[in-house]
Residue frames as qw, qx, qy, qz and C-alpha x, y, z in Angstrom:
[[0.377, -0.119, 0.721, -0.569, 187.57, -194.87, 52.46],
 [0.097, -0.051, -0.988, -0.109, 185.67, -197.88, 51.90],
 [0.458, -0.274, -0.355, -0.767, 181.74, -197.95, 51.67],
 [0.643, -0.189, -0.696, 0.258, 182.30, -200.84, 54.14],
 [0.337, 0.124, -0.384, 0.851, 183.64, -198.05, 56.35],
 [0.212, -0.259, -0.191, -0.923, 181.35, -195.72, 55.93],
 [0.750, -0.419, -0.285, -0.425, 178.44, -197.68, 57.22],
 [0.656, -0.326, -0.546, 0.406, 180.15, -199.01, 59.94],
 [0.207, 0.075, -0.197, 0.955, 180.70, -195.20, 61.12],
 [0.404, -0.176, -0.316, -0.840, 176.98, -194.37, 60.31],
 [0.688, -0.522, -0.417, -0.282, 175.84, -196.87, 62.29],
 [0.480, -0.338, -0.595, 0.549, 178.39, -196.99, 65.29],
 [0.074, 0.199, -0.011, 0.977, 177.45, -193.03, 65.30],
 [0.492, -0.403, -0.425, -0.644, 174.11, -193.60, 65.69],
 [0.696, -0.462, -0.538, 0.115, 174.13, -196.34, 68.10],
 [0.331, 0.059, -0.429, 0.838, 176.32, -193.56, 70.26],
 [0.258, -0.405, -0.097, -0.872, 173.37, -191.13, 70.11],
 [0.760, -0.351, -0.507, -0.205, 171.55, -193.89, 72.15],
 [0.768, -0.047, -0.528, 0.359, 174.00, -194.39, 74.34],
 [0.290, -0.144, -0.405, 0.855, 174.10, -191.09, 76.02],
 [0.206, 0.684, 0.700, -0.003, 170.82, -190.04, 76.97],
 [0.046, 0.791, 0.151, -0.591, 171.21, -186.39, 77.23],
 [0.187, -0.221, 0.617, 0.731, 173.10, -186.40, 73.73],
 [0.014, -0.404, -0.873, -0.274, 170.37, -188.69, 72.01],
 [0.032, 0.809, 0.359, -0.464, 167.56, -185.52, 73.57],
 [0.079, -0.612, 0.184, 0.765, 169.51, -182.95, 72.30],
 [0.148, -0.148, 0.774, 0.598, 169.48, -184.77, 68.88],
 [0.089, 0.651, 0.748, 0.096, 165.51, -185.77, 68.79],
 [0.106, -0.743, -0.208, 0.627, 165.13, -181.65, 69.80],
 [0.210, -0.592, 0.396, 0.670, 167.00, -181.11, 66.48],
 [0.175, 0.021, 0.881, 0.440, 166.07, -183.41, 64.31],
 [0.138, 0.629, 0.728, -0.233, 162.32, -182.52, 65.29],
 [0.210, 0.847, 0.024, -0.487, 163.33, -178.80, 63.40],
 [0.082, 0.689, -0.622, -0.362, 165.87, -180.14, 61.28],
 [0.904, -0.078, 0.420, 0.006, 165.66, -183.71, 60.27],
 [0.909, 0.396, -0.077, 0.105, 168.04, -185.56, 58.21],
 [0.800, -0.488, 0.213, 0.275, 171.88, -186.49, 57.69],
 [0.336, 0.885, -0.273, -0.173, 174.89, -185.90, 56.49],
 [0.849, -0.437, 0.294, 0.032, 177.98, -187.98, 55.69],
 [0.214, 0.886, -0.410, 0.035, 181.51, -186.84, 55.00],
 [0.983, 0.124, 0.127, 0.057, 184.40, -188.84, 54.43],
 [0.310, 0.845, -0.410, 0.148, 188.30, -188.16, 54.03],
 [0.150, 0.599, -0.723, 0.310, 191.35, -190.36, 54.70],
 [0.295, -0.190, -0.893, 0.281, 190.47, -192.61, 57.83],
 [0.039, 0.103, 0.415, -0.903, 188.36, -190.46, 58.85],
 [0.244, -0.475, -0.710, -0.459, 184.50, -189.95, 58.68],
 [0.135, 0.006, 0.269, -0.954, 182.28, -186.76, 59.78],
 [0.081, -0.425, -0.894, -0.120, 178.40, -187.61, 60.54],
 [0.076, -0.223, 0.037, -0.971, 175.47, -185.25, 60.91],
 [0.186, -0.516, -0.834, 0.067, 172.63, -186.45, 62.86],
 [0.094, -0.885, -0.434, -0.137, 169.92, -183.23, 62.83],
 [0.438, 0.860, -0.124, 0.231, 172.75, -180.62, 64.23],
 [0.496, -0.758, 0.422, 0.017, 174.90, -182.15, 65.64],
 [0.796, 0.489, -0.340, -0.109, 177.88, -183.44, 64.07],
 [0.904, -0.376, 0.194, -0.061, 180.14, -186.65, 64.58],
 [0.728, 0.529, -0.425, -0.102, 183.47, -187.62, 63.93],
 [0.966, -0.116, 0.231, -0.010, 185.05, -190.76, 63.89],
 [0.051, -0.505, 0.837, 0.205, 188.48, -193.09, 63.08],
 [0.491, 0.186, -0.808, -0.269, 188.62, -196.29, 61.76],
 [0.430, 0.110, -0.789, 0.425, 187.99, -197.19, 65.52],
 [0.190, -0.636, -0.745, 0.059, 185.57, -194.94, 67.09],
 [0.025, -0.925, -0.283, -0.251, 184.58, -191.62, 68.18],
 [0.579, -0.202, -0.261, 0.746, 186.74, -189.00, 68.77],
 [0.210, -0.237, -0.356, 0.879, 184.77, -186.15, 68.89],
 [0.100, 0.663, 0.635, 0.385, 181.55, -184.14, 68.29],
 [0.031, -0.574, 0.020, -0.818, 179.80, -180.57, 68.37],
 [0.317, -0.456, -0.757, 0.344, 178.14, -179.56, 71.29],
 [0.127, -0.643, -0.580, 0.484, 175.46, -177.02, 71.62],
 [0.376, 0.829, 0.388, -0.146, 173.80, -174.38, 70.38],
 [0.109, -0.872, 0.319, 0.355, 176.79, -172.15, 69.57],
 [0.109, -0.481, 0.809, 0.321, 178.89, -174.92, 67.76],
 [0.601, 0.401, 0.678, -0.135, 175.76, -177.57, 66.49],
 [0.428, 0.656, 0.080, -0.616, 174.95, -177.14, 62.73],
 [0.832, 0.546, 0.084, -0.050, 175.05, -178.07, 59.24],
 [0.661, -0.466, 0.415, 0.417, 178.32, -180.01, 58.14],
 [0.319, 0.854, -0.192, -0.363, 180.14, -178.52, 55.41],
 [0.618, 0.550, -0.552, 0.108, 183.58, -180.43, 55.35],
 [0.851, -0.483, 0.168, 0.125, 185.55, -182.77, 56.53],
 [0.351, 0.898, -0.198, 0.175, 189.05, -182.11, 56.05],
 [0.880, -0.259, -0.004, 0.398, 192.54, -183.37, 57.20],
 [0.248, 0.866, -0.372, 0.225, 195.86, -181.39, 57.76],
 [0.854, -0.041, -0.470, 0.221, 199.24, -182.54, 58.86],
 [0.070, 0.790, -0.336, 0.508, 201.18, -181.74, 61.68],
 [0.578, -0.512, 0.631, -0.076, 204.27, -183.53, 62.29],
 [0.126, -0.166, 0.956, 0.208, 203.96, -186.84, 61.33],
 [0.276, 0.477, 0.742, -0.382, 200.08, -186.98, 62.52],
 [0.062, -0.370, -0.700, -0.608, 197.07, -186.83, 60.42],
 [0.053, 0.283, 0.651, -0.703, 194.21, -184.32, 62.03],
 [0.007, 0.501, 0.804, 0.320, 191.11, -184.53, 61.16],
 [0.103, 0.249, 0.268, -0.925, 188.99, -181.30, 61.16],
 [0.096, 0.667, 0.722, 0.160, 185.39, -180.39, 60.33],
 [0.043, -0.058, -0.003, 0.997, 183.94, -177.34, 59.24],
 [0.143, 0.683, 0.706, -0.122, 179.95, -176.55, 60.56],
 [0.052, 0.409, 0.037, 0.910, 178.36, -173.78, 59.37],
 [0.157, -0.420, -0.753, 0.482, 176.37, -172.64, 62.27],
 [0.040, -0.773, -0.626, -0.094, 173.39, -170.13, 62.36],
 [0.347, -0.929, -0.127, 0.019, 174.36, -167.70, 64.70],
 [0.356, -0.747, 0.439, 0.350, 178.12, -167.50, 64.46],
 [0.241, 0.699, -0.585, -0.334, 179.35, -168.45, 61.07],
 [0.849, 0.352, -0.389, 0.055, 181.56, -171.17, 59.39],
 [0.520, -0.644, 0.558, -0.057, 183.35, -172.81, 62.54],
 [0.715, 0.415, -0.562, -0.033, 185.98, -175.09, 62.39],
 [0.580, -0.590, 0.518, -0.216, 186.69, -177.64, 65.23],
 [0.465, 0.315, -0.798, 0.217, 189.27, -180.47, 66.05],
 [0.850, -0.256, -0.458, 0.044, 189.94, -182.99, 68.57],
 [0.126, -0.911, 0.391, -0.032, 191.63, -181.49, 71.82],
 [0.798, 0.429, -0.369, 0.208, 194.74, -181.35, 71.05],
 [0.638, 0.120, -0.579, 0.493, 197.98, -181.93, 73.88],
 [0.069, 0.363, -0.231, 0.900, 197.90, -178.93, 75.66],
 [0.468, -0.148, 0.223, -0.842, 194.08, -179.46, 76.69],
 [0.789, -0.072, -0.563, -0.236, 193.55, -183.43, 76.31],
 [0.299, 0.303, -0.788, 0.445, 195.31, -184.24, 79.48],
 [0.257, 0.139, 0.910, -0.293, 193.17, -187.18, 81.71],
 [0.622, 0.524, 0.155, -0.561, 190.51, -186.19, 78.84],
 [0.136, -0.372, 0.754, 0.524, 192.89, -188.44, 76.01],
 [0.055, 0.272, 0.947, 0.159, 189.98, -191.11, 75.20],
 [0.272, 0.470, 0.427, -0.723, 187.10, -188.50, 76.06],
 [0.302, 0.220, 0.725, 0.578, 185.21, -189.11, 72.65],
 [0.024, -0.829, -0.557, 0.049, 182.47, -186.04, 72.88],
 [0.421, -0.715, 0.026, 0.557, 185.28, -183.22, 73.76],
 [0.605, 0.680, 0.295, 0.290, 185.54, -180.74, 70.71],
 [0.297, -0.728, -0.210, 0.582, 187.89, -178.18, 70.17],
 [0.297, 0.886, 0.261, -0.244, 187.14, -174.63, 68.79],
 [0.826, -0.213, 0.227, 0.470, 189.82, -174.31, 66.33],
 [0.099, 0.308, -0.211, -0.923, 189.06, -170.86, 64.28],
 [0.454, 0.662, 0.363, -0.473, 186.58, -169.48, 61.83],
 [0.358, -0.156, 0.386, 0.836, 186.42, -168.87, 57.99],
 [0.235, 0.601, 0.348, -0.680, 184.98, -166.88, 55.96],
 [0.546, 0.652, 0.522, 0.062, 183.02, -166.48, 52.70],
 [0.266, 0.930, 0.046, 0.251, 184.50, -162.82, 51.92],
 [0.602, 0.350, -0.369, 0.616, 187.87, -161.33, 51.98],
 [0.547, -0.788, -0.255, 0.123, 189.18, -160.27, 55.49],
 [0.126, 0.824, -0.392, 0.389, 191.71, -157.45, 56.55],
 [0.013, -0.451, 0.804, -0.387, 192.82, -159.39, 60.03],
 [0.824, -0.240, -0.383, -0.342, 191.77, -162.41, 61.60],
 [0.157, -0.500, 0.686, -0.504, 192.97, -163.30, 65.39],
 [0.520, -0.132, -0.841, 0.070, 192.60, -166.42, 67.00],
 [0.412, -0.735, -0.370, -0.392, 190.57, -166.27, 69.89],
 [0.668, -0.642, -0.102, 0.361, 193.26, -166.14, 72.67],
 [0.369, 0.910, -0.189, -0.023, 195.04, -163.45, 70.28],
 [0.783, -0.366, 0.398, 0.308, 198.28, -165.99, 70.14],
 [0.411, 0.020, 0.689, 0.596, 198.36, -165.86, 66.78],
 [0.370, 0.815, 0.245, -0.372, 196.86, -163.61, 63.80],
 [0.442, 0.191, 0.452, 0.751, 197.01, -163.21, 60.28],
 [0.129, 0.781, 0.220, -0.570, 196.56, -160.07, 58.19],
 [0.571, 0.667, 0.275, 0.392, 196.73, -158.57, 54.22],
 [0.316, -0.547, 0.250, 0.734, 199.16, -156.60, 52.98],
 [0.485, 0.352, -0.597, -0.534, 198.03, -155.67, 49.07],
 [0.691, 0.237, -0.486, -0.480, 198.38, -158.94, 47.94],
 [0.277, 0.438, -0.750, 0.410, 200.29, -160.25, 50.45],
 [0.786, -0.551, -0.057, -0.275, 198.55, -162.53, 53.84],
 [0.299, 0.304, -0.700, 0.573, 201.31, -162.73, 56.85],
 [0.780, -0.532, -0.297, 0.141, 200.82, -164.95, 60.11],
 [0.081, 0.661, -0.438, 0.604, 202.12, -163.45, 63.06],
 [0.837, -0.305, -0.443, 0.100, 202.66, -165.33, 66.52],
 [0.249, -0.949, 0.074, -0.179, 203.55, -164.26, 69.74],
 [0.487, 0.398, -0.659, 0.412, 207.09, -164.12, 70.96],
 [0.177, -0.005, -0.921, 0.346, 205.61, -165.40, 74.65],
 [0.474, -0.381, -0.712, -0.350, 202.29, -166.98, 74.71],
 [0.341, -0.664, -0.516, 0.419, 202.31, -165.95, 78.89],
 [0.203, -0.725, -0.097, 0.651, 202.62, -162.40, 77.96],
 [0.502, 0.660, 0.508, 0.232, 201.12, -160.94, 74.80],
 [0.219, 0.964, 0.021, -0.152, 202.57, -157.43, 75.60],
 [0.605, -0.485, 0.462, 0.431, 205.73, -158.69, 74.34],
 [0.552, 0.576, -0.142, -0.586, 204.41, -158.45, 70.77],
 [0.837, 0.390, 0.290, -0.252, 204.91, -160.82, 67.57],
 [0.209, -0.561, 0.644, 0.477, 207.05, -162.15, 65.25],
 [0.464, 0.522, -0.272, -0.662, 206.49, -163.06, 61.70],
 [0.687, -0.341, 0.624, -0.148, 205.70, -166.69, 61.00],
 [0.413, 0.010, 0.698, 0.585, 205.51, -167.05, 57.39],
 [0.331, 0.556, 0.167, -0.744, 203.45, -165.43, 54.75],
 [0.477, 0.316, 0.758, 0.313, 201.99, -165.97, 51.10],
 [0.194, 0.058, -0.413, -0.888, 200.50, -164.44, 48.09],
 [0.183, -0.364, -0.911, -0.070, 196.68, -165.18, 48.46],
 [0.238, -0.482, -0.347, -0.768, 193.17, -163.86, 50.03],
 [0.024, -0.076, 0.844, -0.530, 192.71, -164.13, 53.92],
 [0.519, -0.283, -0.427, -0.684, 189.84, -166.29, 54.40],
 [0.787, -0.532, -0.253, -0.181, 190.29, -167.97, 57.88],
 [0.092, 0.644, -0.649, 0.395, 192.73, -168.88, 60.49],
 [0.887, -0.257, -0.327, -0.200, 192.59, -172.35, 62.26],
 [0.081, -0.672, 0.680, -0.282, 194.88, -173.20, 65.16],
 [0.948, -0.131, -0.277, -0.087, 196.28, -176.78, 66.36],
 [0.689, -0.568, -0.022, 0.450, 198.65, -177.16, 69.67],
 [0.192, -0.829, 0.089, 0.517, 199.46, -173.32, 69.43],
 [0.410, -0.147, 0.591, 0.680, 200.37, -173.86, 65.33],
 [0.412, 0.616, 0.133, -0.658, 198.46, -171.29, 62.91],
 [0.402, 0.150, 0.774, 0.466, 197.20, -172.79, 59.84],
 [0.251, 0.438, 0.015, -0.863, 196.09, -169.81, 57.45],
 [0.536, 0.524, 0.661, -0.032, 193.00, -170.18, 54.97],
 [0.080, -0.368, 0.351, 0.857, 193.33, -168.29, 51.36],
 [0.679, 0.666, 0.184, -0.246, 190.74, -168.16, 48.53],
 [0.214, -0.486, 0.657, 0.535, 192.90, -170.05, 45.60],
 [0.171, 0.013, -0.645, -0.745, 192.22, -171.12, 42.03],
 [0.341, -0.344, -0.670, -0.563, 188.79, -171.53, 41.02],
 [0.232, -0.610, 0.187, -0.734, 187.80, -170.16, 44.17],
 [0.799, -0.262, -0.514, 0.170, 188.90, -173.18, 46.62],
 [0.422, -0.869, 0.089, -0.240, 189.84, -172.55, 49.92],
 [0.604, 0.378, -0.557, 0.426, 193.89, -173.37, 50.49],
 [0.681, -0.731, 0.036, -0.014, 195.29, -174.23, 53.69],
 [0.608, 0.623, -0.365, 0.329, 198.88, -173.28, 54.85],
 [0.678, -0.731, -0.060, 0.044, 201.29, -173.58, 57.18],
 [0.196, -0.866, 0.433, 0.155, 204.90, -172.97, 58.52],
 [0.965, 0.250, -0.020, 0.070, 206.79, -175.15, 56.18],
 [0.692, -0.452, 0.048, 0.561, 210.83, -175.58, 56.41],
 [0.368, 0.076, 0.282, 0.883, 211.10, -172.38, 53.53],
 [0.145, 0.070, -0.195, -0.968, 208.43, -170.53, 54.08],
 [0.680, 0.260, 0.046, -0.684, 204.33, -171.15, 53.29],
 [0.085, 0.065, -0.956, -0.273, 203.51, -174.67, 52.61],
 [0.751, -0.115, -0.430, -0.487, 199.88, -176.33, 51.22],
 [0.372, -0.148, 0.752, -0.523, 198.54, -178.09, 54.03],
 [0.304, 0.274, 0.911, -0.053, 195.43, -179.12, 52.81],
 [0.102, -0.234, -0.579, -0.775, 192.25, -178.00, 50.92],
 [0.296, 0.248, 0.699, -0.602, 188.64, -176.61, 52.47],
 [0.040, -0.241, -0.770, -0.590, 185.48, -177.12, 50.30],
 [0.269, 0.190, 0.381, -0.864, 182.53, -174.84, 50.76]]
């Protein structure tokens, strides 16, 4: 991304904070315990931090930020995974009170007469610093777990009815360190060389590198 870019994000990001008063509050409230910025970069993309609340942007304009106390806080990464054709742009805050979140733009399922809504964030999973035994998504659709060495995703066999139970979606050799979901598709975090943070998903054989998180 271009440096060109960059400042054009940094400022249209700002000038947004203006633009909505109740945002622009929230931000002076923050900045007044927290001051300064942050400013992340990846692909077309570009993740801003204005005191704790963070911003992110296209080439084009806003397409989504935190909101509120629960999800506000101190940007870590920006980060891109694919799925499909599409490029999705995620961010990972660490927040105070609840950890190392990871949100997206909503995605199909929950964008609908919201498509252009540029403020609308969604909660897309958690990771974590230390190894985990199981990690569920928050509508328990989807969960991964360790085996020994082993970390298997598991997904339900019908999303309207969970007591139908699960069915094995792919699995890897690796440390379970998160679990991130995007229109109802589990992308699993691992702790890999030099203690980076791998993303995977359901590839046509099996586990495939998605992308890469940076703590």
């Amino acid at each position: 991304m271009s440096k060109r870019f960059a400042k054009l994000v940094l400022t249209t990001a700002i000038a947004a904070v203006s633009m909505f008063p109740m945002v622009a509050q929230a931000e002076e409230a923050a900045s007044s315990s927290a001051p300064g910025t942050a400013l992340k970069t990846a692909g077309d993309f570009a993740a801003l931090q204005v005191g704790k609340r963070v911003f992110v942007h296209d080439a084009k304009s806003q397409l989504f930020q935190t909101n509120g106390a629960q999800h506000d806080g101190d940007l870590k990464d920006l980060f891109i995974l694919p799925f499909g054709p599409e490029q999705i742009p995620f961010v990972l805050v660490h927040n105070e009170k609840n950890g190392y979140l990871v949100f997206s733009d909503l995605w199909p399922e929950f964008s609908k007469g919201k498509e252009t809504d540029p403020t609308e964030e969604y909660f897309s999973g958690r990771v974590f610093t230390t190894a985990q035994k199981k990690i569920a998504n928050r509508t328990n659709h989807n969960y991964a777990k360790q085996f020994g060495d082993t970390v298997v995703v598991f997904t339900a066999n019908d999303f309207d009815d969970l007591s139908k139970g699960y069915h094995e979606s792919y699995r890897l050799k690796g440390e379970l360190r998160g679990l991130i979901l995007y229109d109802c598709c589990p992308y699993v975090v691992v702790k890999g060389e030099k203690g980076a943070l791998d993303v995977y998903h359901a590839g046509a054989t099996g586990a495939e590198k998605a992308g890469q998180i940076a703590l």
